[in-house]
N, C-alpha and C positions, 0 to 999 in steps of 0.2 A: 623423557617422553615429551612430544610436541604440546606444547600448552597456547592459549591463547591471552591476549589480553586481552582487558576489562575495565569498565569504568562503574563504580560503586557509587554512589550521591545519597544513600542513604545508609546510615549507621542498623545495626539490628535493631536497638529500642527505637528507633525511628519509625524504622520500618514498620515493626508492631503497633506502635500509637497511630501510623498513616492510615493499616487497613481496617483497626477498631475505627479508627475517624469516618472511614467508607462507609462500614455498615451501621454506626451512630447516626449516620446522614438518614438512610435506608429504611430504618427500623422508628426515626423518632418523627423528623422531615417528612421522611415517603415522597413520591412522585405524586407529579397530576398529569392522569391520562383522559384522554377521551376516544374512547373505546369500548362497546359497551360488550361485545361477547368476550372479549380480552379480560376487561376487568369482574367478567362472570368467573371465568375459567382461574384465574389468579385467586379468585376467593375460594375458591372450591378445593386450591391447592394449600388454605391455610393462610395466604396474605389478609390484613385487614382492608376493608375494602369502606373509604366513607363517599359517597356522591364521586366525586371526579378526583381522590384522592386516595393512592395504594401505600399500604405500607408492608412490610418487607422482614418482620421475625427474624431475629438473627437462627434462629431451627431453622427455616425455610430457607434461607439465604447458603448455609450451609449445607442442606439437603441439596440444593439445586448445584449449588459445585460439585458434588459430591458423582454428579450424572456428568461432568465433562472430560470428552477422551482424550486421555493423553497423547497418544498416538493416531493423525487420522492423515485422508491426503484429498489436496485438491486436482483434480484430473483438466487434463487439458483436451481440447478437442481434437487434437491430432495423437493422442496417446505420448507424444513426444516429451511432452514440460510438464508433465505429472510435479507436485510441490507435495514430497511427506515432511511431514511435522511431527516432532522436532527435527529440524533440517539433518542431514545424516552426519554432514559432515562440520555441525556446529557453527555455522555458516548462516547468513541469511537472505530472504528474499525479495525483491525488488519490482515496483511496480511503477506505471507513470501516473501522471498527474489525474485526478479526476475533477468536474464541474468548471474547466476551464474555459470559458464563452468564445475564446480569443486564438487564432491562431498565426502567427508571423513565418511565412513562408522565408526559403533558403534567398529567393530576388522576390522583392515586391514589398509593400505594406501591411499591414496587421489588420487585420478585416474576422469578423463573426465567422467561425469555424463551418464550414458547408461539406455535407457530403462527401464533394469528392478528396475534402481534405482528412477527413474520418477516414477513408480506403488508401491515402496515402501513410495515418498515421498509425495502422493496421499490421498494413505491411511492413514500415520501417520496425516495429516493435517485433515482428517475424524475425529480422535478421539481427536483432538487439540480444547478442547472447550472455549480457550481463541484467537483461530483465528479463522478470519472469512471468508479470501476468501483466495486462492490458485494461485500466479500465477507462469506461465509458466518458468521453469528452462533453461537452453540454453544446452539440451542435445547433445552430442557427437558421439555416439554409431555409432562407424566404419560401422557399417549391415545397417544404414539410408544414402542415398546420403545427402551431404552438403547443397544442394540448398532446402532439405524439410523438415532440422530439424526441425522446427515449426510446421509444420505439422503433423507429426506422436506423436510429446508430444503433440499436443491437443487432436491428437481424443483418446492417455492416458487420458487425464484428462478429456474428454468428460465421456469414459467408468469408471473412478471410482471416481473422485471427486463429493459429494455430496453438496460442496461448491461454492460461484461465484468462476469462473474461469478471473482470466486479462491476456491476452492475448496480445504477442510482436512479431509483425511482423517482419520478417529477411530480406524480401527482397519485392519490391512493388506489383511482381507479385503474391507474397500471400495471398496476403491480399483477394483479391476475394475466393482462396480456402477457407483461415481458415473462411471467412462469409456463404459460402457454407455448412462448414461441423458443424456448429453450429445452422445452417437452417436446415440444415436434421437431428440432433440431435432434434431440436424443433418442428420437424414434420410441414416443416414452414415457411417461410422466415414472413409472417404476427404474427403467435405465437412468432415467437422471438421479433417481434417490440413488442408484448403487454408484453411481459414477458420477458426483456433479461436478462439470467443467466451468461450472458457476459458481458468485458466490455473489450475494448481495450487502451495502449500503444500509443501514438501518441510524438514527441520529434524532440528538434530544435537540432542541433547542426554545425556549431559552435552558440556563441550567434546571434538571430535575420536571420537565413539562418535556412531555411526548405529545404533539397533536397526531390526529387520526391518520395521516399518510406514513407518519414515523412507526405508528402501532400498526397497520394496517401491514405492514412491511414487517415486521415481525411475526405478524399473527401468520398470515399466508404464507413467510418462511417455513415457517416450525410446522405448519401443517402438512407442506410440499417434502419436509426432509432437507430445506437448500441450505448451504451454510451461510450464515451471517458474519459479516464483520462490524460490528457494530460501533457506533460513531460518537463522538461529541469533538463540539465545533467552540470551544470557548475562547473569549479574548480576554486577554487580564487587562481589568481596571474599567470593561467595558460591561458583562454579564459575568464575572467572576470577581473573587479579588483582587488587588493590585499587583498582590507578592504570586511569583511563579509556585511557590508551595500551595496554595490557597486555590491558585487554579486548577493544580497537577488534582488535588482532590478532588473538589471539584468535577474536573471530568473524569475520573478513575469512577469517583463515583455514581454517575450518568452511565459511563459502561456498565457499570456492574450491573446496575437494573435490568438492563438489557440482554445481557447474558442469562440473570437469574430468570429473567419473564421468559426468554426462548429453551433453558433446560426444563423449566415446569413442565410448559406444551409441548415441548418433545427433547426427552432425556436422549445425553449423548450426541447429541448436534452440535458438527461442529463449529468452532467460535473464534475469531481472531480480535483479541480488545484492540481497538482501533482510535486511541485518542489523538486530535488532531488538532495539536494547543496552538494559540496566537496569541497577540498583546498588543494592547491602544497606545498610540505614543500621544503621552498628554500633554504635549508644545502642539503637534500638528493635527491630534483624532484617529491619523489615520492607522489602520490594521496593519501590523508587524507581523513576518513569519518566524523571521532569522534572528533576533532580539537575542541576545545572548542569556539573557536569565531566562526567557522562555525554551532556550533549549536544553539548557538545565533540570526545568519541568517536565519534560518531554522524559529524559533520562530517570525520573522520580517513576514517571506512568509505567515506563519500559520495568522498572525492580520491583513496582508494585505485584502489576500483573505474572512478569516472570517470574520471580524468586518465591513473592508472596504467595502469589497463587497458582502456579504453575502451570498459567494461562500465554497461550504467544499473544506475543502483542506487536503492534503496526503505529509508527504515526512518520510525521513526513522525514526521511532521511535524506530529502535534495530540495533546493529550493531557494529564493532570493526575492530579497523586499526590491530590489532593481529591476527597471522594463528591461534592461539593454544585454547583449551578452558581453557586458563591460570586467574591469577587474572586480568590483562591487559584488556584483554578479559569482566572479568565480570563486571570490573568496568565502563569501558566507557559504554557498553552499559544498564547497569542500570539506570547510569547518565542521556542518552540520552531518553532513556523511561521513565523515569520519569518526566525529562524537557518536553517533548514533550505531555507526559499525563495531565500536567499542563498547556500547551498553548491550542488555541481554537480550535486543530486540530479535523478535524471528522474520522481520519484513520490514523494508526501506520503503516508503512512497515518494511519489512527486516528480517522477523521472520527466525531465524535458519540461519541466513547469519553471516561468518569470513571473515578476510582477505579484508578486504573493499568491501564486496560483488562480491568477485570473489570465493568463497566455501560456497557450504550448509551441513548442519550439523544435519544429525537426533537427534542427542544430544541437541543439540543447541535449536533446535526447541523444545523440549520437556521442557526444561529448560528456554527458552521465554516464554515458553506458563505459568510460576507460574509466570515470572514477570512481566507478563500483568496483570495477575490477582490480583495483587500488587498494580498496579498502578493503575489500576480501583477502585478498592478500595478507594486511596487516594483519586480519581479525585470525588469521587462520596460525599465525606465531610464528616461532620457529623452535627445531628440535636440538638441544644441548647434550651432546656424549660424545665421547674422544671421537668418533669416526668424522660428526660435524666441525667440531674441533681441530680437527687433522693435526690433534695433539702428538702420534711417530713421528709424524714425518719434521713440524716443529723442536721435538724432541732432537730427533740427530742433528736439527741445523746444520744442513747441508744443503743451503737456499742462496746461495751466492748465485746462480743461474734465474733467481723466483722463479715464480712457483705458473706459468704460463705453461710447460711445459706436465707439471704433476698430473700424475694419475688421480689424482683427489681433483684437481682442478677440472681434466675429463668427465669426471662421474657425474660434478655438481654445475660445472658451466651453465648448462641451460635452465637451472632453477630463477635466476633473478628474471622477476618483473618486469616486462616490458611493453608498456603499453602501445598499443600502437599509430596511435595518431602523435604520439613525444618524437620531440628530435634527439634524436641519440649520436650525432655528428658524424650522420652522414654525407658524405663527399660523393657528386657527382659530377664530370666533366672537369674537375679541378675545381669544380666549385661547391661552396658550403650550402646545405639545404638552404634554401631563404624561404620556404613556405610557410605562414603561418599555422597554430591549431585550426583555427577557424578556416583557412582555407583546404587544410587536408580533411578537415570533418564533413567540406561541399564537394570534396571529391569523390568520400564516401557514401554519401546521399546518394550523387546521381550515377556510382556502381548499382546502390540498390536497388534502384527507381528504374533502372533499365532490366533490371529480374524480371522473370514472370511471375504475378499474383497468384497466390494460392487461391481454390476453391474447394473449402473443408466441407460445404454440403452435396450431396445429390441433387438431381432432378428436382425428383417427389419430397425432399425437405423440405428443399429449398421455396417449394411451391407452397409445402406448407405452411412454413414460416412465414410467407410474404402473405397469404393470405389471412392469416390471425392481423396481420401487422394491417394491412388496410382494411381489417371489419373493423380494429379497434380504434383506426383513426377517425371512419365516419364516426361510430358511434359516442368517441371522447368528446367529438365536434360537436354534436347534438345534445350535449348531456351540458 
């Protein structure tokens, strides 16, 4: 039977002393929110609630998993990229980079992410059919006021991503527009609860503090129906501990509050744990993505959530502490997608992200998108019984001719892997490809780039949308 492989990093008593540690945090610790119908509603469900301090019953902790679906799906806006969980085919899902301020075009300089580079990176992700959702960039573009850049990239990616869209609030008061303008893209506030093509961002920072924009995004989640991926953003040795264990807690347990606070307020909502570990290099300060012990962490969050609690979980599966799309570059993050294609994770992030996810990379992306399709591959196995084997026909050893010509060889030929942008020696004109990746991946851009754009809204959506989107700009302006 076709099995796959796997990567373990935690032993069983491990595991058990990890998730007691989670809810020891939870239960003794607690959180500090500032939130005050949040932290009404928490208490009413049984948490202790002291001033700007909740705590978390391990009865309640366990009630609130108790409401999470095992089985749910994220819908895409063209019906096309629907995402059910648990993936079908044991497999998992891939997204690109979010909050990355920076983008480096295929000719030019790396300049603050503007508009029209959000509708290019839209559409590249349309033809990206080794990713599967799109989330929101932290565009720039001087012609947007500051207070509603999230806004005007969604109702972009409203009008041309065909993909789920995750969505990162900037500020608390947004949080009701960008629900508004994905309601009137659904034709809907009740269409979007049965069908959300959304998911949103929710994240604690520092460790176990929730300020009001983080809760605020939970609260207006769980009251809308929208799913949550819920976040934490720790760096070891910075706001966590040193040791990648210490961290991996840490933010397992920052998710967990988060889950548990959005099953209280609405049971059965669905949840993807979303830890997104880094580490301080303490010669230079600065924030590591690709740290080799921190991806180890990563693989600790992945068996908590999945194994433990039989929660999907997300954290980055592509990415580089390098600007450049150098070897540095290629190497950590094949490393890390591949590690991570091997743990139980049900979602890859960080597609097309440099520079520890402070730049997006059309290149990048186009060039993730063959080493997912790599890793899938791996993650997916291979099947062992005499027919794969072609254990007969070895048997009569009657291969003085090999085996180019077998009927086993016909059947299975076209199973190997072939990615498309690798050279596989081909010959043209009598001569050897000499093109680089990088240059077949520019060749690939500017096929897509000469497509036509999709347009996933109507008329009257689209109108609608655009108009929530500038009431809410003057009004963020004024506020």
């Amino acid at each position: 039977m076709k099995g796959r492989i796997k990567f373990d990093v935690l032993t069983q008593p491990e595991l058990d002393l990890f998730k007691n540690r989670i809810e020891t945090l939870l239960e003794q610790r607690g959180i500090t929110l500032d939130h005050e119908p949040l932290k009404t509603e928490l208490a009413a469900f049984g948490c202790t609630v002291k001033e700007n301090h909740v705590y978390f019953p391990k009865a309640v902790i366990q009630k609130a998993l108790s409401s999470i679906p095992q089985h749910f799906t994220l819908y895409s806006p063209s019906g096309k990229y629907d995402m059910v969980y648990p993936h079908p085919r044991k497999s998992f899902y891939t997204r690109t980079c979010t909050g990355a301020p920076n983008y480096l075009p295929v000719s030019g300089k790396k300049h603050y992410i503007t508009l029209n580079d959000t509708a290019e990176w839209f559409h590249l992700v349309n033809h990206m059919e080794q990713v599967d959702f799109a989330a929101l960039p932290s565009t720039c573009d001087p012609g947007i006021p500051g207070q509603a850049i999230d806004i005007y990239t969604l109702e972009q990616a409203l009008q041309i991503s065909e993909k789920h869209i995750w969505i990162q609030p900037y500020e608390a008061a947004n949080t009701k527009y960008l629900i508004d303008m994905c309601a009137a893209a659904a034709k809907g506030a009740d269409n979007l609860r049965q069908k959300p093509f959304v998911s949103f961002i929710s994240c604690s920072v520092p460790i176990l503090k929730f300020k009001y924009m983080d809760a605020e995004i939970i609260y207006q989640c769980a009251k809308a129906g929208i799913p949550v991926q819920p976040c934490a953003l720790p760096a070891a040795g910075a706001n966590t501990p040193v040791t990648a264990q210490g961290t991996a807690l840490a933010a397992c347990a920052d998710v967990l509050a988060q889950i548990v606070m959005l099953q209280l307020l609405c049971p059965g909502l669905p949840v993807i744990a979303t830890p997104l570990l880094f580490s301080m290099d303490m010669q230079t300060t600065y924030t590591l993505q690709s740290n080799t012990e921190i991806t180890l962490g990563r693989l600790i969050c992945m068996q908590a959530f999945e194994q433990g609690y039989h929660i999907p979980c997300h954290s980055y599966g592509t990415g580089t502490d390098s600007m450049l799309l150098d070897p540095q570059n290629m190497i950590e993050r094949t490393s890390l997608i591949h590690m991570m294609a091997m743990s139980d994770a049900s979602v890859l992030g960080g597609a097309g992200q440099l520079e520890t996810a402070k730049t997006i990379s059309p290149l990048q992306l186009i060039i993730d998108n063959e080493i997912f399709s790599i890793a899938r591959r791996l993650r997916q196995g291979l099947a062992v019984n005499d027919e794969t084997l072609d254990f007969e026909e070895l048997l009569q050893g009657d291969d003085d001719d090999g085996y180019l010509m077998s009927e086993h060889t016909l059947d299975h030929f076209q199973e190997m892997h072939r990615p498309p942008l690798f050279y596989k020696g081909f010959v043209r004109d009598g001569h050897e490809e000499e093109k680089s990746m990088l240059d077949r991946a520019e060749e690939t851009y500017h096929h897509i780039m000469s497509l036509p754009q999709n347009h996933m809204l109507d008329s009257a959506s689209l109108q609608a949308v655009h108009e929530i989107a500038v009431n809410a700009a003057k009004k963020l302006s004024l506020s």
